[in-house]
N, CA, C and O atoms as a GROMACS GRO file, in nm:
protein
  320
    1UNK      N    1  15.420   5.678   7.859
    1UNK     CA    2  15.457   5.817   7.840
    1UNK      C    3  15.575   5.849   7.931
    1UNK      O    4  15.602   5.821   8.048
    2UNK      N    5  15.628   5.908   7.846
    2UNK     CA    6  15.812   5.970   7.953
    2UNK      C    7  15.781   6.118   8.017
    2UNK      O    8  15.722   6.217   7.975
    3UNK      N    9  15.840   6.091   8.121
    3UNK     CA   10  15.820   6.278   8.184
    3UNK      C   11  15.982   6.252   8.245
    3UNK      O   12  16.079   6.178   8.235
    4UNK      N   13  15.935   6.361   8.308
    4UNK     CA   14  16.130   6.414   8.355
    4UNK      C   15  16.119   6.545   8.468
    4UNK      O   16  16.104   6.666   8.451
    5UNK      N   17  16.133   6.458   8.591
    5UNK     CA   18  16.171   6.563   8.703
    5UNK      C   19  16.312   6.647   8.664
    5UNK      O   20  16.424   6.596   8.665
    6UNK      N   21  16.295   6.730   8.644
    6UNK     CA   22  16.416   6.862   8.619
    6UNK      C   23  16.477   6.942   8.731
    6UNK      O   24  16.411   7.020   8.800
    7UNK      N   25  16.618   6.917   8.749
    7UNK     CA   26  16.687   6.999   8.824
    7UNK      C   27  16.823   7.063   8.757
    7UNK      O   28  16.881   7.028   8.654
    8UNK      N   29  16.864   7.199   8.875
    8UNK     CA   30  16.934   7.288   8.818
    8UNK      C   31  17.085   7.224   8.886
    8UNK      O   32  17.194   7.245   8.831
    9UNK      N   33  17.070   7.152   9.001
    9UNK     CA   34  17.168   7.088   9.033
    9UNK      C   35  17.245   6.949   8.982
    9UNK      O   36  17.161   6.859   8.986
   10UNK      N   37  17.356   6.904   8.940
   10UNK     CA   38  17.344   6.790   8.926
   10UNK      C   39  17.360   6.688   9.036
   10UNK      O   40  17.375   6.566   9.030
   11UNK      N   41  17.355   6.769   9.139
   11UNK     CA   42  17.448   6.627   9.298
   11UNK      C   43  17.272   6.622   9.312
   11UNK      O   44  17.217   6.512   9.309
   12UNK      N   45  17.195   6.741   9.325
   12UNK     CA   46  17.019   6.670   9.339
   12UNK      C   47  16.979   6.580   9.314
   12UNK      O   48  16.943   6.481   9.376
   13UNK      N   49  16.986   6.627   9.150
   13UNK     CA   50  16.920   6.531   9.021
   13UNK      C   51  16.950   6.392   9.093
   13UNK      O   52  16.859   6.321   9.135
   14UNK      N   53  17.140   6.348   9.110
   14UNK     CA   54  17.155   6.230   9.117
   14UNK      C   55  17.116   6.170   9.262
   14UNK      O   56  17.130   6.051   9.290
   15UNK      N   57  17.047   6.303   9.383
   15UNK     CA   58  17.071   6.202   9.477
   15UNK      C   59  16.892   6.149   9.447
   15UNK      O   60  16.857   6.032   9.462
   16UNK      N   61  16.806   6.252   9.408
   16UNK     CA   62  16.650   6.200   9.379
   16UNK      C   63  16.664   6.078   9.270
   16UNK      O   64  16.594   5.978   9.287
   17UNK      N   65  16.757   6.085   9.155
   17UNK     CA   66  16.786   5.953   9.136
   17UNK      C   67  16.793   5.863   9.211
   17UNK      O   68  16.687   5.800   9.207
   18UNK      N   69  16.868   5.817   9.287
   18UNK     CA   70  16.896   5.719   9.386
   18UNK      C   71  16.781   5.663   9.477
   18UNK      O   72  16.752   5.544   9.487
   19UNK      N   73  16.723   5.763   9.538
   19UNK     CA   74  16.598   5.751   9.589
   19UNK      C   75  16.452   5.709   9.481
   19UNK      O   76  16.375   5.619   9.514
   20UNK      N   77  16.444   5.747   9.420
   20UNK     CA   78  16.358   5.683   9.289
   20UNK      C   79  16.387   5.534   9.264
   20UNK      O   80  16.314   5.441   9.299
   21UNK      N   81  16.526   5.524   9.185
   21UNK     CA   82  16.545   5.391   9.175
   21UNK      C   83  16.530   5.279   9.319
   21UNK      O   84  16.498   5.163   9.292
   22UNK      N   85  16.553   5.313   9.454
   22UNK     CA   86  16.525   5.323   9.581
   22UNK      C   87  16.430   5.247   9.593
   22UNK      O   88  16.435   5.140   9.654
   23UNK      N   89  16.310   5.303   9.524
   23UNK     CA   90  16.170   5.216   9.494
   23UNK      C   91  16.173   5.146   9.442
   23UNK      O   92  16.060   5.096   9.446
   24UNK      N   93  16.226   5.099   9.389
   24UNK     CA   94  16.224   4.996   9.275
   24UNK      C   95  16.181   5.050   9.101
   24UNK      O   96  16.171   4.965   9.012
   25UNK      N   97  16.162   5.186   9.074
   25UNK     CA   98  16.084   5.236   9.013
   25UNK      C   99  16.183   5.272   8.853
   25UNK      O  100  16.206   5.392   8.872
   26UNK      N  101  16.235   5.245   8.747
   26UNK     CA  102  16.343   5.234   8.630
   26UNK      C  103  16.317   5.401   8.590
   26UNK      O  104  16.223   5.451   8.529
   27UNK      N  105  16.470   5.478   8.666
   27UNK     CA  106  16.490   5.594   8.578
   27UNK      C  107  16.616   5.624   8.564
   27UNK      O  108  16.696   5.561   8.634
   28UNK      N  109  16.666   5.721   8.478
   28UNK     CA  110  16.797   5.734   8.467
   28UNK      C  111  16.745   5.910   8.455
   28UNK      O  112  16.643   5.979   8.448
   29UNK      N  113  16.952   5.929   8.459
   29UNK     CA  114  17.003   6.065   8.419
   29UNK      C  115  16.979   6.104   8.293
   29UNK      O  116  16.974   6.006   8.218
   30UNK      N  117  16.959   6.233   8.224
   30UNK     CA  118  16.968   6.259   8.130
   30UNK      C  119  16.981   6.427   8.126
   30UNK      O  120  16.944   6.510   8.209
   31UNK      N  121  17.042   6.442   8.011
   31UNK     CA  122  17.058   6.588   8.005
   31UNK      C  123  16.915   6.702   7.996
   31UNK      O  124  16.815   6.663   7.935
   32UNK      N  125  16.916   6.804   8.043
   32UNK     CA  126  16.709   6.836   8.024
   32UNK      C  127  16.733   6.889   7.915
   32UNK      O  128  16.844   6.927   7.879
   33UNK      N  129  16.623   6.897   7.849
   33UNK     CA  130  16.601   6.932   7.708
   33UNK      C  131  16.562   7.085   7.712
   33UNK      O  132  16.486   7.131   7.798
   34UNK      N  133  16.642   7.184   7.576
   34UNK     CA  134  16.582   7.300   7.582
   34UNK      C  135  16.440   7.328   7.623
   34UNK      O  136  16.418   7.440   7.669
   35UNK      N  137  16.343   7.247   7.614
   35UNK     CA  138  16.195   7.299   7.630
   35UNK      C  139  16.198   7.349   7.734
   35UNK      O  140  16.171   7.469   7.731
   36UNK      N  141  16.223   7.301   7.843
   36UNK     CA  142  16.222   7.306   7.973
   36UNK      C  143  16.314   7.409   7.996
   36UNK      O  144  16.388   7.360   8.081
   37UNK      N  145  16.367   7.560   7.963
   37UNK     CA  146  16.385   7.644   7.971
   37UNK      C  147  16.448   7.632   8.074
   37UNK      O  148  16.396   7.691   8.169
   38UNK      N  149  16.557   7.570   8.100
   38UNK     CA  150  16.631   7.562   8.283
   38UNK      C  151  16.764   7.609   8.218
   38UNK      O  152  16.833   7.690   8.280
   39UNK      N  153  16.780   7.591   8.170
   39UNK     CA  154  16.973   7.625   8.104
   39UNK      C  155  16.987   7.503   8.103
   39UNK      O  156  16.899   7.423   8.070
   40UNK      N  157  17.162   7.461   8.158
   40UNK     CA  158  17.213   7.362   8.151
   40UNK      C  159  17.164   7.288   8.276
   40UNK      O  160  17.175   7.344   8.386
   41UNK      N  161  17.110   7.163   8.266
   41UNK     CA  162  17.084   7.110   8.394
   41UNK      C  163  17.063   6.966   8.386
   41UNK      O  164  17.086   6.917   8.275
   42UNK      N  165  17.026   6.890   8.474
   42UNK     CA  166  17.035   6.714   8.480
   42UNK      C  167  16.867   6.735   8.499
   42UNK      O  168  16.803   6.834   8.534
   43UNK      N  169  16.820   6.581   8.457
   43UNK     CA  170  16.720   6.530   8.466
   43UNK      C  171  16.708   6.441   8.531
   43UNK      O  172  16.798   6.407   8.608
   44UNK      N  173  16.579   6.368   8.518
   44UNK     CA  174  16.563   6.240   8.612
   44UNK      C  175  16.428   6.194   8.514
   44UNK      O  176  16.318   6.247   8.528
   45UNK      N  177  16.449   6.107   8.434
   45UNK     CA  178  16.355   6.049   8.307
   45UNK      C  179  16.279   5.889   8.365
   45UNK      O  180  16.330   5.777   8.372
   46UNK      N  181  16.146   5.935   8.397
   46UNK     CA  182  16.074   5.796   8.420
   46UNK      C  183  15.948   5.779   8.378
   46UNK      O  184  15.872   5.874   8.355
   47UNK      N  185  15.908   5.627   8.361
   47UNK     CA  186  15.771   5.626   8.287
   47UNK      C  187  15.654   5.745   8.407
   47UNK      O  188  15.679   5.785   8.520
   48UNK      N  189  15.511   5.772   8.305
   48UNK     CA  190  15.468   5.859   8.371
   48UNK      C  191  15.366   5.782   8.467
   48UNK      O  192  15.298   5.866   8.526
   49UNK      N  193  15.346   5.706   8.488
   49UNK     CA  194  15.257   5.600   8.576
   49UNK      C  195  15.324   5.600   8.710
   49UNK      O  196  15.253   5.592   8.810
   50UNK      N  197  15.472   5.610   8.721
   50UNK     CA  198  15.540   5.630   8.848
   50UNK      C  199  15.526   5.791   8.899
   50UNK      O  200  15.600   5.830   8.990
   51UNK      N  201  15.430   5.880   8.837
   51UNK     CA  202  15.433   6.019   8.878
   51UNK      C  203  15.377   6.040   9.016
   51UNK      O  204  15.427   6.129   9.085
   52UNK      N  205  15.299   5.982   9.052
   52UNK     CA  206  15.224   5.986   9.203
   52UNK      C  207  15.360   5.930   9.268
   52UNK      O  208  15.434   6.027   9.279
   53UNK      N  209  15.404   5.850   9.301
   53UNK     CA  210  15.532   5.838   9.373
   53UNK      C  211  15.634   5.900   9.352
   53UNK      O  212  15.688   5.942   9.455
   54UNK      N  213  15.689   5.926   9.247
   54UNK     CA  214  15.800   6.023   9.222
   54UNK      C  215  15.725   6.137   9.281
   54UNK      O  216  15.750   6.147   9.401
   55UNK      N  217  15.645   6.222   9.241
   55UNK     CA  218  15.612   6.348   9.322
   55UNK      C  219  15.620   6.355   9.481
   55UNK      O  220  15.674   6.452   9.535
   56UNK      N  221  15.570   6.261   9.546
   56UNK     CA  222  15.607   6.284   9.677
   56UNK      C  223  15.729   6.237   9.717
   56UNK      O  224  15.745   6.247   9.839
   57UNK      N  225  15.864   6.166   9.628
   57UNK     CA  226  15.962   6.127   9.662
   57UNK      C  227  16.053   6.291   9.659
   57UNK      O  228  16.132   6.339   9.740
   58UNK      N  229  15.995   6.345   9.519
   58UNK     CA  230  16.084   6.485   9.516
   58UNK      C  231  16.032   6.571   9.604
   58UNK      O  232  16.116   6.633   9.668
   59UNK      N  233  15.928   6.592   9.626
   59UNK     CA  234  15.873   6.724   9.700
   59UNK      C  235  15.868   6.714   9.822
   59UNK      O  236  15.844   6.802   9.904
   60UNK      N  237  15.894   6.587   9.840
   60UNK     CA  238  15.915   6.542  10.022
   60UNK      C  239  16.056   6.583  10.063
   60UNK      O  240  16.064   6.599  10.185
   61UNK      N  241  16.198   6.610   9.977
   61UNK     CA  242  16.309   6.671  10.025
   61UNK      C  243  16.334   6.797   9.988
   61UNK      O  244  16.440   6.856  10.011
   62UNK      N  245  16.198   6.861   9.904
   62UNK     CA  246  16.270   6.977   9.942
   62UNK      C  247  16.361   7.008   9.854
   62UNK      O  248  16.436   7.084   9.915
   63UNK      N  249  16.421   6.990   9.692
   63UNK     CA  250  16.553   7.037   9.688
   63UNK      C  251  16.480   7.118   9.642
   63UNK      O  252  16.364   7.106   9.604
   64UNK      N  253  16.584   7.257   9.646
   64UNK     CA  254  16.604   7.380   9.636
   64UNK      C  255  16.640   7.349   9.474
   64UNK      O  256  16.558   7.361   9.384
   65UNK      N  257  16.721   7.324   9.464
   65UNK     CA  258  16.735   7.301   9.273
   65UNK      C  259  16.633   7.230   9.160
   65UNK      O  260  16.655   7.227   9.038
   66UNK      N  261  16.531   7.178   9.220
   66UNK     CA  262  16.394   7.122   9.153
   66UNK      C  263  16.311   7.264   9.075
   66UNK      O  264  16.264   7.367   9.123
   67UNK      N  265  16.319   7.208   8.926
   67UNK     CA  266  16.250   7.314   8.850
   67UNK      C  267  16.134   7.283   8.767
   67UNK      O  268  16.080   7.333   8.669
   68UNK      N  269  16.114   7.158   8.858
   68UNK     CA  270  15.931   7.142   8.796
   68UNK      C  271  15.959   7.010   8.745
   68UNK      O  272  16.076   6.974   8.734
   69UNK      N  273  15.818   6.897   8.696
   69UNK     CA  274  15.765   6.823   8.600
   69UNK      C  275  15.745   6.856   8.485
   69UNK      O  276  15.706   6.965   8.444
   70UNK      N  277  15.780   6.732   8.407
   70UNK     CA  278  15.776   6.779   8.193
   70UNK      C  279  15.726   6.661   8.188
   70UNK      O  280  15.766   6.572   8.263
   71UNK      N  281  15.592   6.637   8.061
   71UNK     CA  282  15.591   6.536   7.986
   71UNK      C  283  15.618   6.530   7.842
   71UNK      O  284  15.622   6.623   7.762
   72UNK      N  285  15.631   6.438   7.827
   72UNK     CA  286  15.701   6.411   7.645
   72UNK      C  287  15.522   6.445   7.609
   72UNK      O  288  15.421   6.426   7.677
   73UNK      N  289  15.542   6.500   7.479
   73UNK     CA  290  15.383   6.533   7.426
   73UNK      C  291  15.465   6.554   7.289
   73UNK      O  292  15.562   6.629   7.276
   74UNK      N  293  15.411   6.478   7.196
   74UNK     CA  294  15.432   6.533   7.051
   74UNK      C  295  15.551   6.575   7.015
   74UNK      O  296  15.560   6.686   6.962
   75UNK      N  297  15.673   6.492   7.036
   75UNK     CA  298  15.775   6.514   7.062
   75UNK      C  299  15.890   6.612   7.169
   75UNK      O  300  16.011   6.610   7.193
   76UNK      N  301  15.790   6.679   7.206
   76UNK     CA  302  15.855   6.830   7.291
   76UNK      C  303  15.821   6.743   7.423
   76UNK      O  304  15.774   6.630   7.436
   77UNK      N  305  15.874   6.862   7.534
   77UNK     CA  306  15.856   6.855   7.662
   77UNK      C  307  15.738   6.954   7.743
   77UNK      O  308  15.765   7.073   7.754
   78UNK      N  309  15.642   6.917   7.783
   78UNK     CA  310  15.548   7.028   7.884
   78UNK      C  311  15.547   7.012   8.018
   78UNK      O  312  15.546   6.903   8.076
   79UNK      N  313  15.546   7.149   8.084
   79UNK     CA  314  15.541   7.199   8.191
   79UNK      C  315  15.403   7.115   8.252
   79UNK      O  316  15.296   7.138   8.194
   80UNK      N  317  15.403   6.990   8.400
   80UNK     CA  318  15.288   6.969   8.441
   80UNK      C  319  15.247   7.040   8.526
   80UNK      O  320  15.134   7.025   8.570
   0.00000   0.00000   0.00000
């Protein structure tokens, strides 16, 4: 299953990128999808089994531009 840490920044998005991949853990950039009601903004798309580590990788810095967890469900995106 795909989820997607969502930010409003893109220098965030890419530096929690960096740190993700960091782990060894396969995610990329991607544009966020209307569901996720952010406007225009960057993502950070990784399998959902890496969610316990990604969560404390994002919420451990703090960005100010972080606008939540999405999982892919039935084609759309949900708010975790």
């Amino acid at each position: 299953m795909t989820m997607l840490a969502v930010f409003r920044s893109r220098t965030q998005a890419l530096d929690a990128l960096g740190r993700i991949a960091g782990r060894g853990i396969a995610a990329q950039s991607v544009s966020t999808p209307a569901e996720a009601g952010c406007g225009c903004g960057l993502s950070v798309r990784f399998d959902a089994r890496f969610y316990p580590v990604v969560s404390v990788l994002v919420r451990g810095r703090a960005y100010d531009s972080f606008a939540g967890f999405f999982r892919a469900a039935d084609g759309r995106y949900m708010r975790v």
